[in-house]
LUMSE-55402 format. One record per residue (C-alpha): residue number from 1; residue in one letter; y negated, x negated, z. Coordinates in steps of 0.02 Angstrom, whole numbers. Layout:
  nr rest  north   east     up
 NUM    A      Y      X      Z
...
% end
This chain:
  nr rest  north   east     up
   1    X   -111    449   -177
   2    X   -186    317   -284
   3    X    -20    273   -342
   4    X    -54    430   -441
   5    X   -235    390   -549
   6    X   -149    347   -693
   7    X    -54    504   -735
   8    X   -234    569   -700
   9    X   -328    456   -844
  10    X   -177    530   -943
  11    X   -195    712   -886
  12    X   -388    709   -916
  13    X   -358    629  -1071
  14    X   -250    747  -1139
  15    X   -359    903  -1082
  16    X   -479    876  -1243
  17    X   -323    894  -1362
  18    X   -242   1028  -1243
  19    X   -379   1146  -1233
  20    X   -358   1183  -1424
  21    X   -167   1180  -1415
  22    X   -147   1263  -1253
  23    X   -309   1389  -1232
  24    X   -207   1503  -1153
  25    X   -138   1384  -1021
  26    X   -304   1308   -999
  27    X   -395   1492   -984
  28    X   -526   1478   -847
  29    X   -501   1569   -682
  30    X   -689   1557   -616
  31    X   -658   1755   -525
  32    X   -521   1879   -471
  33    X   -541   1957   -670
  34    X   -499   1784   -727
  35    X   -360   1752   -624
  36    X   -253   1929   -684
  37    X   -323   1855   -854
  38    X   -239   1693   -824
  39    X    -73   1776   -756
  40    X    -75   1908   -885
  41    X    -72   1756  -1027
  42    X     54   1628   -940
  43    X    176   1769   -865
  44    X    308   1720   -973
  45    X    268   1515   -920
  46    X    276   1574   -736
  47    X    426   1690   -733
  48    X    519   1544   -803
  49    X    478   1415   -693
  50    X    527   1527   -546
  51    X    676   1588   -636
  52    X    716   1409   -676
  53    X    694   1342   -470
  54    X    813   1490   -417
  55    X    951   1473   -530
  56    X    994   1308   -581
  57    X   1158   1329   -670
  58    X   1098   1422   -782
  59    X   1073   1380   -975
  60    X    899   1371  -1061
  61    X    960   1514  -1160
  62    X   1013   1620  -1005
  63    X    849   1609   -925
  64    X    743   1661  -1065
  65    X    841   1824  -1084
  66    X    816   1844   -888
  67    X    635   1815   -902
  68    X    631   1941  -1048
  69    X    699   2070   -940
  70    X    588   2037   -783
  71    X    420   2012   -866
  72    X    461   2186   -992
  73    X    513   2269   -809
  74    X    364   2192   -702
  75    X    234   2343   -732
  76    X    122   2297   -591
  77    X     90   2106   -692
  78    X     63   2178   -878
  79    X   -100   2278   -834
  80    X   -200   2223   -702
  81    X   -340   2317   -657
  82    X   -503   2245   -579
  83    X   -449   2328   -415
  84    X   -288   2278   -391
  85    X   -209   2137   -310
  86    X   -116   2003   -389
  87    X      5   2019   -237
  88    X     83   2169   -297
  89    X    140   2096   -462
  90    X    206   1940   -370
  91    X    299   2040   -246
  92    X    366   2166   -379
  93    X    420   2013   -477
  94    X    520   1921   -362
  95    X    608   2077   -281
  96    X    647   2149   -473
  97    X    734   1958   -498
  98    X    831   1965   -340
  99    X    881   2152   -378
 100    X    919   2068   -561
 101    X   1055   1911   -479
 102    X   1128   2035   -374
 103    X   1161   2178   -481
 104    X   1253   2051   -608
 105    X   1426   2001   -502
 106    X   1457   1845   -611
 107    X   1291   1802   -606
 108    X   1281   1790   -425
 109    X   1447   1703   -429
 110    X   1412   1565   -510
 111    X   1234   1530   -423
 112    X   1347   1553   -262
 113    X   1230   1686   -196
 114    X   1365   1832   -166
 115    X   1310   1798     28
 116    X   1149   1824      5
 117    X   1148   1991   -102
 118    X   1239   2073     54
 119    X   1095   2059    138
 120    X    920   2151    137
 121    X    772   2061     41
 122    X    667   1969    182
 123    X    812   1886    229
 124    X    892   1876     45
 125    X    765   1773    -21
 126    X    784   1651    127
 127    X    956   1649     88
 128    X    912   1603    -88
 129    X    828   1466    -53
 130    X    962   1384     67
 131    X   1049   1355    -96
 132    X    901   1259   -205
 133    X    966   1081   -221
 134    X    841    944   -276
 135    X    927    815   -382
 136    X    746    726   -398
 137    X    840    567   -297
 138    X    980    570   -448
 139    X    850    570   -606
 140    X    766    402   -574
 141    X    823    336   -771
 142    X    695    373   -893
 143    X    798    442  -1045
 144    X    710    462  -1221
 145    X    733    627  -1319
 146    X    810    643  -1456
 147    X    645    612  -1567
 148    X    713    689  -1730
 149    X    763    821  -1665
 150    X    621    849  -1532
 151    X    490    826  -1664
 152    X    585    962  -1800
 153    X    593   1077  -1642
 154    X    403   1088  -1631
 155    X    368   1073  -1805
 156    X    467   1245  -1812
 157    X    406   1329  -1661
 158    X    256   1255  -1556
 159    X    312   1357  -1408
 160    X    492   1279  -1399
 161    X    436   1125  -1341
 162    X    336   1181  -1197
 163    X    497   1306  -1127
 164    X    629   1188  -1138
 165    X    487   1064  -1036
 166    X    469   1197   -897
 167    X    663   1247   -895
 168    X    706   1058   -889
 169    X    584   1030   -759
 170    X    583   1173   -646
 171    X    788   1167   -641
 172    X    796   1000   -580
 173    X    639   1014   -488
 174    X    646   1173   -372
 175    X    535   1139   -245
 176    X    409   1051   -374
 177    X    257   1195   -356
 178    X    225   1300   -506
 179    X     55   1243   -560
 180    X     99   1071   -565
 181    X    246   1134   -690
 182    X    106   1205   -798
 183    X    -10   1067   -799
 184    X    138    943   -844
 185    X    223   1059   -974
 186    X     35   1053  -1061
 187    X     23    842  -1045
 188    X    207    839  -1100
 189    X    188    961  -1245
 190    X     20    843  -1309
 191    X    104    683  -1297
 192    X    267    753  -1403
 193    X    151    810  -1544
 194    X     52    643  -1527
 195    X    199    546  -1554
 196    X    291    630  -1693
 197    X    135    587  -1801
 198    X    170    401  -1750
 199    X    269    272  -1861
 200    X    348    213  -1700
 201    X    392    376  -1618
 202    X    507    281  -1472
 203    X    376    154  -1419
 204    X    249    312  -1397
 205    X    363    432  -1318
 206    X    412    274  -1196
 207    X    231    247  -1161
 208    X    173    424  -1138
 209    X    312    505  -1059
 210    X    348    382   -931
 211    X    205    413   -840
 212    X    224    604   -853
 213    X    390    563   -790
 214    X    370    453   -627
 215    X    217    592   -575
 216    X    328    732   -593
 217    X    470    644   -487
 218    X    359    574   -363
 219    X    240    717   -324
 220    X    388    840   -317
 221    X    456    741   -171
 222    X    312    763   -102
 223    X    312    948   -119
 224    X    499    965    -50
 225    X    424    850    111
 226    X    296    975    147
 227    X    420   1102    137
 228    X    516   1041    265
 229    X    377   1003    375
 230    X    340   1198    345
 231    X    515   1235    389
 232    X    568   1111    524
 233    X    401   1097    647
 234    X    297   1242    698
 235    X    132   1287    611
 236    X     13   1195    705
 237    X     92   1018    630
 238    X     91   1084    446
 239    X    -86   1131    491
 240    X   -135    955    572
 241    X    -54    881    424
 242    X   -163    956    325
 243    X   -319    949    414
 244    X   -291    737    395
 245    X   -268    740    255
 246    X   -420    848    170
 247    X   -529    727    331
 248    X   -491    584    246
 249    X   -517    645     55
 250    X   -683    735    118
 251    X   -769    653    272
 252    X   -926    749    247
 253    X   -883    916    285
 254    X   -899    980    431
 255    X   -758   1026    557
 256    X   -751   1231    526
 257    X   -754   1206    335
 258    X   -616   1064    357
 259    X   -493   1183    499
 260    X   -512   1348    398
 261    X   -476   1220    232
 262    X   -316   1182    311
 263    X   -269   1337    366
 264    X   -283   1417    186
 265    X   -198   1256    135
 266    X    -55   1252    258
 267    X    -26   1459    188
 268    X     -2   1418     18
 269    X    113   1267     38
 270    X    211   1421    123
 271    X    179   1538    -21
 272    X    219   1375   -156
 273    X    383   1338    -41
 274    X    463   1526    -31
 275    X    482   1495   -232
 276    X    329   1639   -275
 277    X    265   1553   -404
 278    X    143   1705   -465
 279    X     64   1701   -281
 280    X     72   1499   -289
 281    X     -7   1472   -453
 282    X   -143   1613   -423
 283    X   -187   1571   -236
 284    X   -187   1373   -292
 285    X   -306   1424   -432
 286    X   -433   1533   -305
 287    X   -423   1394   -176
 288    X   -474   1267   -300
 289    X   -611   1380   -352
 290    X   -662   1418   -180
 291    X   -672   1207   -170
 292    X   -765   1215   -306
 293    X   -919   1327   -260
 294    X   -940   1204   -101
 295    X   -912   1040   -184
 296    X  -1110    990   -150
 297    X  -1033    992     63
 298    X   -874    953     23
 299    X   -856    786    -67
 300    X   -953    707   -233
 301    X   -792    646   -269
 302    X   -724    808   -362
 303    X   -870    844   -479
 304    X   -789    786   -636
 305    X   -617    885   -599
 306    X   -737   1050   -570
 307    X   -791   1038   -748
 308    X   -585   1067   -790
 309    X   -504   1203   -822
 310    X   -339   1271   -748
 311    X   -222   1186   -711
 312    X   -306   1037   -717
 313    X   -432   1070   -581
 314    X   -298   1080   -464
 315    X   -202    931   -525
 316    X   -369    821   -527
 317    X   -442    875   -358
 318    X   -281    813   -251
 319    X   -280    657   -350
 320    X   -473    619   -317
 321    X   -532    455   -220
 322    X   -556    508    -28
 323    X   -757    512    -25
 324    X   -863    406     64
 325    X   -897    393    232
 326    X  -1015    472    340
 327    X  -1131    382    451
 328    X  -1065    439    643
 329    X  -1144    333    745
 330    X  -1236    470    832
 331    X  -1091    548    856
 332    X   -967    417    943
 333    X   -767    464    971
 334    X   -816    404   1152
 335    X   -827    586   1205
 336    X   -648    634   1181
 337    X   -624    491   1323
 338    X   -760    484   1426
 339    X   -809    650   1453
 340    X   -803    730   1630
 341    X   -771    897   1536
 342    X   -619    863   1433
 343    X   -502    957   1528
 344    X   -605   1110   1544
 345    X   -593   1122   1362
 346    X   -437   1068   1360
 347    X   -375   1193   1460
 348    X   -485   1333   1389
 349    X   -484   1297   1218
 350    X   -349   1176   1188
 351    X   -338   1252   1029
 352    X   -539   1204    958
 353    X   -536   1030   1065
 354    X   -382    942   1005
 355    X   -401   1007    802
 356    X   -566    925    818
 357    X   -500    769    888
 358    X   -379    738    758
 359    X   -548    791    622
 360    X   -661    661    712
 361    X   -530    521    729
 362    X   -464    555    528
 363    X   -642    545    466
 364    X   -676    365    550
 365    X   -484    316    521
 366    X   -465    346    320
 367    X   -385    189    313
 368    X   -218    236    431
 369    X    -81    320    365
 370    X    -68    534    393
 371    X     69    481    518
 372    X    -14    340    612
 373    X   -164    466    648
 374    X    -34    567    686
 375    X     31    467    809
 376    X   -122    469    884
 377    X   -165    630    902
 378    X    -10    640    993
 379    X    -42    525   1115
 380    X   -201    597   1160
 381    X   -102    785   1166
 382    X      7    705   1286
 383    X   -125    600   1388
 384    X   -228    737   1409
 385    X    -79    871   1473
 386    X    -19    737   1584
 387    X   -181    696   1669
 388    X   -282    859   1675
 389    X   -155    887   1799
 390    X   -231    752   1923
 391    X   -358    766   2043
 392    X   -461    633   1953
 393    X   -428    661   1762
 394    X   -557    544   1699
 395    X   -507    385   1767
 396    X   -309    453   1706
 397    X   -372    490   1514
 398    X   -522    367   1498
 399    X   -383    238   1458
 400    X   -386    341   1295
 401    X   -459    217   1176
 402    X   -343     50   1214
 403    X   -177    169   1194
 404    X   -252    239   1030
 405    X   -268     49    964
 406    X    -86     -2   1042
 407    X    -19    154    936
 408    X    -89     86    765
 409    X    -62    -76    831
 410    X    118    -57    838
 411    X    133     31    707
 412    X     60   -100    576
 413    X    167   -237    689
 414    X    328   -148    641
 415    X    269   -154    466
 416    X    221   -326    465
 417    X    375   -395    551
 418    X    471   -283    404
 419    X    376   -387    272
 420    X    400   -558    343
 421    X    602   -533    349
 422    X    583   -457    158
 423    X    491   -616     98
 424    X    599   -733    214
 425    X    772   -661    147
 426    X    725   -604    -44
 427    X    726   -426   -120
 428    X    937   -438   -140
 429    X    975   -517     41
 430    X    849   -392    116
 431    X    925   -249     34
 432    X   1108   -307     97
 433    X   1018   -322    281
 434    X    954   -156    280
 435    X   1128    -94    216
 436    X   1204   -178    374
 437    X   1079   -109    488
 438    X   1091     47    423
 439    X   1279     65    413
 440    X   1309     39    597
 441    X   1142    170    642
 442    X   1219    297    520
 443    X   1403    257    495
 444    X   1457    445    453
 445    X   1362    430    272
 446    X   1461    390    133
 447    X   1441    211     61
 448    X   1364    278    -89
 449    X   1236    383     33
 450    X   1201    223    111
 451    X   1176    121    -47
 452    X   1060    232   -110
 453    X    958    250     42
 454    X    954     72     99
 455    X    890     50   -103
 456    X    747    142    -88
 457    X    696     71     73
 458    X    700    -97    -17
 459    X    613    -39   -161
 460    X    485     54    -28
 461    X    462   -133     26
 462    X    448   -226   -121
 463    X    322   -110   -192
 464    X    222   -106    -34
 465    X    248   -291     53
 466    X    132   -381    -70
 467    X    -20   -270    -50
 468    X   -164   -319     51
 469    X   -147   -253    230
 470    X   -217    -69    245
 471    X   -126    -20     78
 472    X     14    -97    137
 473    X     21    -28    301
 474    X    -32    135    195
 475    X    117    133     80
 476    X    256     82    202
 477    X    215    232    298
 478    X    191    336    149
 479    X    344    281     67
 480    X    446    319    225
 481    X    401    466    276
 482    X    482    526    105
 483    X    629    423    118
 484    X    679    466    310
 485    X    636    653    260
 486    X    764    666    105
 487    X    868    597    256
 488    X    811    724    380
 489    X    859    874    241
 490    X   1055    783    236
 491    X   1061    803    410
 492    X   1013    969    394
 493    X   1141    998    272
 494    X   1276    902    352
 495    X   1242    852    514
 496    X   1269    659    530
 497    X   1259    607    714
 498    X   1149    654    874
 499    X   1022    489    847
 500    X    978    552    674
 501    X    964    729    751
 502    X    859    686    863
 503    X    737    588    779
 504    X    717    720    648
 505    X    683    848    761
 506    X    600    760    911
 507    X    433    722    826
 508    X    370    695    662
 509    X    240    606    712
 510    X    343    475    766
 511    X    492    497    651
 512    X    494    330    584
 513    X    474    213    749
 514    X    617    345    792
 515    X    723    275    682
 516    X    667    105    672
 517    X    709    100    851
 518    X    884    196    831
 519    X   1043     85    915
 520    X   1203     59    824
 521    X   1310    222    828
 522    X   1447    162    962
 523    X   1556    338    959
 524    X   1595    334    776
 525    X   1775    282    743
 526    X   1803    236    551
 527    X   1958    312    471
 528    X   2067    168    442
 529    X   2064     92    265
 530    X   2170    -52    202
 531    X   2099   -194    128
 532    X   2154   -149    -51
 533    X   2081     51     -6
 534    X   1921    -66     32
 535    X   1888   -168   -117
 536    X   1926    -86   -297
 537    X   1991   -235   -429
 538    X   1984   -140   -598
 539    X   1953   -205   -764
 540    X   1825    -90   -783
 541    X   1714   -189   -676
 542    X   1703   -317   -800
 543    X   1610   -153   -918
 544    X   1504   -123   -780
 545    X   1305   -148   -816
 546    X   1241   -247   -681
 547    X   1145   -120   -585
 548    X   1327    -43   -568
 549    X   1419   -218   -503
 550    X   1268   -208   -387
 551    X   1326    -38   -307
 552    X   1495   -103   -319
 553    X   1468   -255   -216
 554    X   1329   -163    -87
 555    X   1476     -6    -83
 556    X   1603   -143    -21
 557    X   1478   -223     96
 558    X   1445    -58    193
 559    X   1640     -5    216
 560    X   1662   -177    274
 561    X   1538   -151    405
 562    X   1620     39    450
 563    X   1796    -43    484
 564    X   1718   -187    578
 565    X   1528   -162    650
 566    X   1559   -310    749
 567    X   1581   -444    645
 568    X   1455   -563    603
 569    X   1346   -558    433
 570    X   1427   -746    383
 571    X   1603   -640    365
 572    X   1522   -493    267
 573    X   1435   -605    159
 574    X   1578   -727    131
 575    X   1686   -587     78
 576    X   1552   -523    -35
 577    X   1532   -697   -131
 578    X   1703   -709   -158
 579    X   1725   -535   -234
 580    X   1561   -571   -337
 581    X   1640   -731   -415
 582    X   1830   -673   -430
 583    X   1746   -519   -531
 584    X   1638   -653   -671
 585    X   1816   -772   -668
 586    X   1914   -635   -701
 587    X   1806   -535   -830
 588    X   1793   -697   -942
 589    X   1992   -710   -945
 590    X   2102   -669  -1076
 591    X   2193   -562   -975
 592    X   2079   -483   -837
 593    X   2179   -372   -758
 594    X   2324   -514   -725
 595    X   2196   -610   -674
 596    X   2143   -478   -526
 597    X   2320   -455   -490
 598    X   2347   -636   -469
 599    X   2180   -708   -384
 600    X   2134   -543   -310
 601    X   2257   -556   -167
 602    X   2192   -714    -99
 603    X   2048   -609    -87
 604    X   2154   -471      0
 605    X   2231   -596    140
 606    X   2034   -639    191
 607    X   1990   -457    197
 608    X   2137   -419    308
 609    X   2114   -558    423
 610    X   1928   -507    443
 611    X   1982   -336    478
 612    X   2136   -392    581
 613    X   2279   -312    461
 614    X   2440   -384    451
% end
């Protein structure tokens, strides 16, 4: 995530002024006494945030009074003793708020969770959950505050600030984990009272908030990704996620303080995910400790973020540079290949044998993308259950090595021929490709749906295509695995066709050559539009910003291609043109709407005979 380092120079920056404004926030939680401590002091922070995640309609105003209510009626949080466990107050917390939605009729009708309360808790809160929509996709506009106002509202109460932060954040943010809410809420809260001592208050809050911004939007779809890994695959691929990537930030340590790592890892993504932000913030906070106390074995890369405080030990740790790597010459990946007693272990202890694969193969690889190792692991799952079944198994699996290097091999070629047609057709051409391509794979999505996605696979490209060829490789595959997932979740939603099924629940591994690789969708039948259904001549067009002519022009493009897949891209593209220069003729008339009328139906008559309308 190096994207990420400079939210982290902010972050770290802002922890000198923070730890005087925020000493509660930044309380250390160095033992179990610390940690109620910690709770005890941010209850109010946390309760919101989860309140916040759950129910997203609600006002700023309605969720404080909710939060009032829980925190005075959550006994088991208020006093701690030494003794007890933090679990009770989480678990008496959530079930008192799920009590609280259901017990309030309107309440629960308006969050659309009247379902859910007839059912008992287990399966309530999964209910709940179902109904947590992420808008992170739909917030990618940086809007400035209100300064004025923003900077009277802290002058008056310091606290305010900080709230509305959380309630803004968490409601549009619901699978965004809790502790990254807190850290943010305390860089978000410094760089507000920075700025309103500054003459230029717009140029700071533009320069400081951006950044806050982006991380908060790009790390929470990385949250809602590991979510659905959680949710969609069984444990063993959260876990093997995981276990990559704390191999590749921390090469050093050895494989049973790298597995049981992952394992406590993979448990509180599952903990962060189920919305318990008490058990997420506290178990995110012990882990981190527990990191701590072995950094000397772990990595020398997380010294400085051990001398923070919570939450910014958290924060700074999965943001640190992957450490350096190990010499392991004397200890060559050979063996996994070339070892007459593979499948004995395999067979015994396929569990211990293939975890350790994927940790010795990471730790050499930490240039590959989580899903290219991926890919190889499995390959080498496969190879192995398909030859341990032969009568000579060596000579079947000792071909090991050259299908690990045609995995990663294809895998960067894919990439690489993605690049060359980017730079050959230009970022706007490119983007009108992938639309193309995209609407015949996936012609059930809306045009807007396919706009959108198509645009961030562009933007996936241009920000990856020009780096130098690991971080390229590196990004592409980063960048997609996001993308293809928010896809993945639509599906789940909505279920678009059986190629999209199946490549989102085949493999995740190998999700993305999946769909790379998926054939134009030959059963779908278009409902029939006419041509003048097909291409909208308003005058508004001509008060369109040009980001929004864009979407006009790429929404066009794509029904085009839904009412006829099988014409060529000359025809699209012709089309296109002529609606791009009819629109900047006609919005420089006097009259622009006669002037669609009149030259918009020569326009018509080509879009008909393309189509084959009368």
């Amino acid at each position: 995530m190096k994207n990420l380092r400079p939210i982290c120079f902010l972050v770290f920056f802002s922890y000198v002024q923070c730890q005087t404004l925020q000493r509660s926030l930044l309380a250390a939680a160095l033992n179990h006494t610390n940690s109620q401590n910690y709770l005890q002091e941010n209850l109010r922070d946390i309760t919101s945030i989860m309140v916040a995640q759950f129910l997203q309609k609600s006002t700023y105003q309605e969720v404080q009074t909710i939060v009032e209510e829980l925190v005075d009626r959550a006994e088991k949080c208020k006093v701690l003793k030494p003794q007890e466990s933090p679990s009770e107050c989480s678990h008496q917390l959530m079930t008192t708020f799920l009590e609280h939605v259901c017990n309030n009729q309107g309440m629960a009708d308006k969050q659309e969770f009247s379902d859910c309360c007839n059912i008992n808790n287990k399966a309530r809160l999964k209910c709940f959950l179902l109904y947590k929509k992420d808008d992170t996709e739909y917030s990618d506009v940086f809007q400035i505050p209100n300064l004025e106002q923003i900077c009277e509202v802290d002058k008056e109460n310091q606290a305010s600030v900080k709230e509305r932060y959380i309630y803004e954040t968490s409601r549009k943010h619901p699978f965004l984990y809790g502790p990254t809410i807190l850290t943010m809420s305390a860089c978000y809260e410094t760089a507000v009272r920075s700025c309103c001592q500054e003459e230029n208050k717009t140029e700071c809050f533009q320069i400081k908030l951006e950044p806050i911004r982006k991380y908060v939007r790009e790390i929470s779809l990385r949250h809602h990704h590991l979510c659905e890994i959680g949710i969609k695959f069984n444990h063993k691929v959260s876990k093997a996620v995981e276990l990559v990537l704390l191999t590749k930030k921390q090469p050093k340590a050895n494989f049973s303080e790298i597995a049981k790592l992952a394992g406590d890892v993979k448990n509180l993504h599952q903990t962060c995910c189920e919305g318990d932000v008490v058990a997420c913030v506290l178990g995110r906070s012990q882990l981190m400790n527990d990191t701590c106390s072995k950094q000397s074995t772990l990595s020398s890369k997380i010294t400085p973020c051990c001398a923070l405080s919570v939450p910014f030990r958290g924060e700074c740790i999965i943001n640190s540079e992957n450490d350096d790597k190990p010499d392991l010459s004397s200890w060559p990946l050979s063996r996994f290949t070339e070892d007459r007693f593979v499948c004995k272990q395999f067979i015994d202890k396929q569990d211990d044998l293939l975890p350790e694969f994927l940790y010795e193969y990471s730790r050499r690889h930490s240039e590959l993308a989580v899903s290219v190792i991926l890919r190889v692991y499995t390959v080498y799952q496969n190879l192995l259950g398909k030859c341990c079944k032969l009568e000579n198994p060596l000579e079947c699996y000792s071909h090991g090595k050259e299908m690990f290097q045609r995995v990663v091999g294809e895998s960067h070629e894919r990439i690489k021929n993605y690049c060359d047609l980017r730079e050959k057709l230009g970022d706007a051409n490119f983007h009108d490709r992938l639309i193309i391509l995209y609407t015949k794979k996936v012609p059930q999505l809306s045009a807007q749906e396919l706009v959108t996605f198509t645009k961030n696979m562009a933007a996936a490209a241009t920000k990856c295509c020009p780096l130098r060829d690991e971080q390229r490789f590196v990004c592409m595959e980063d960048s997609a695995k996001l993308i293809l997932g928010a896809l993945c979740r639509r599906h789940e939603a909505e279920p678009i066709n059986a190629g999209v099924g199946h490549c989102c629940e085949d493999s995740y591994a190998f999700r993305k050559p999946c769909f790379d690789d998926l054939q134009v969708d030959r059963t779908y039948i278009s409902p029939p539009l006419s041509c003048d259904q097909v291409i909208s001549l308003k005058d508004d067009l001509c008060k369109a910003r040009e980001e929004q002519f864009q979407t006009e022009k790429q929404k066009l493009l794509s029904n085009l291609v839904k009412q006829k897949p099988r014409a060529t891209e000359m025809q699209f593209q012709s089309i296109i043109a002529d609606f791009a220069h009819l629109v900047e003729t006609c919005c420089q008339a006097e009259e622009s709407e006669m002037c669609f009328r009149g030259e918009g139906s020569k326009l018509i008559e080509k879009c008909q005979s393309l189509l084959g309308h009368k």
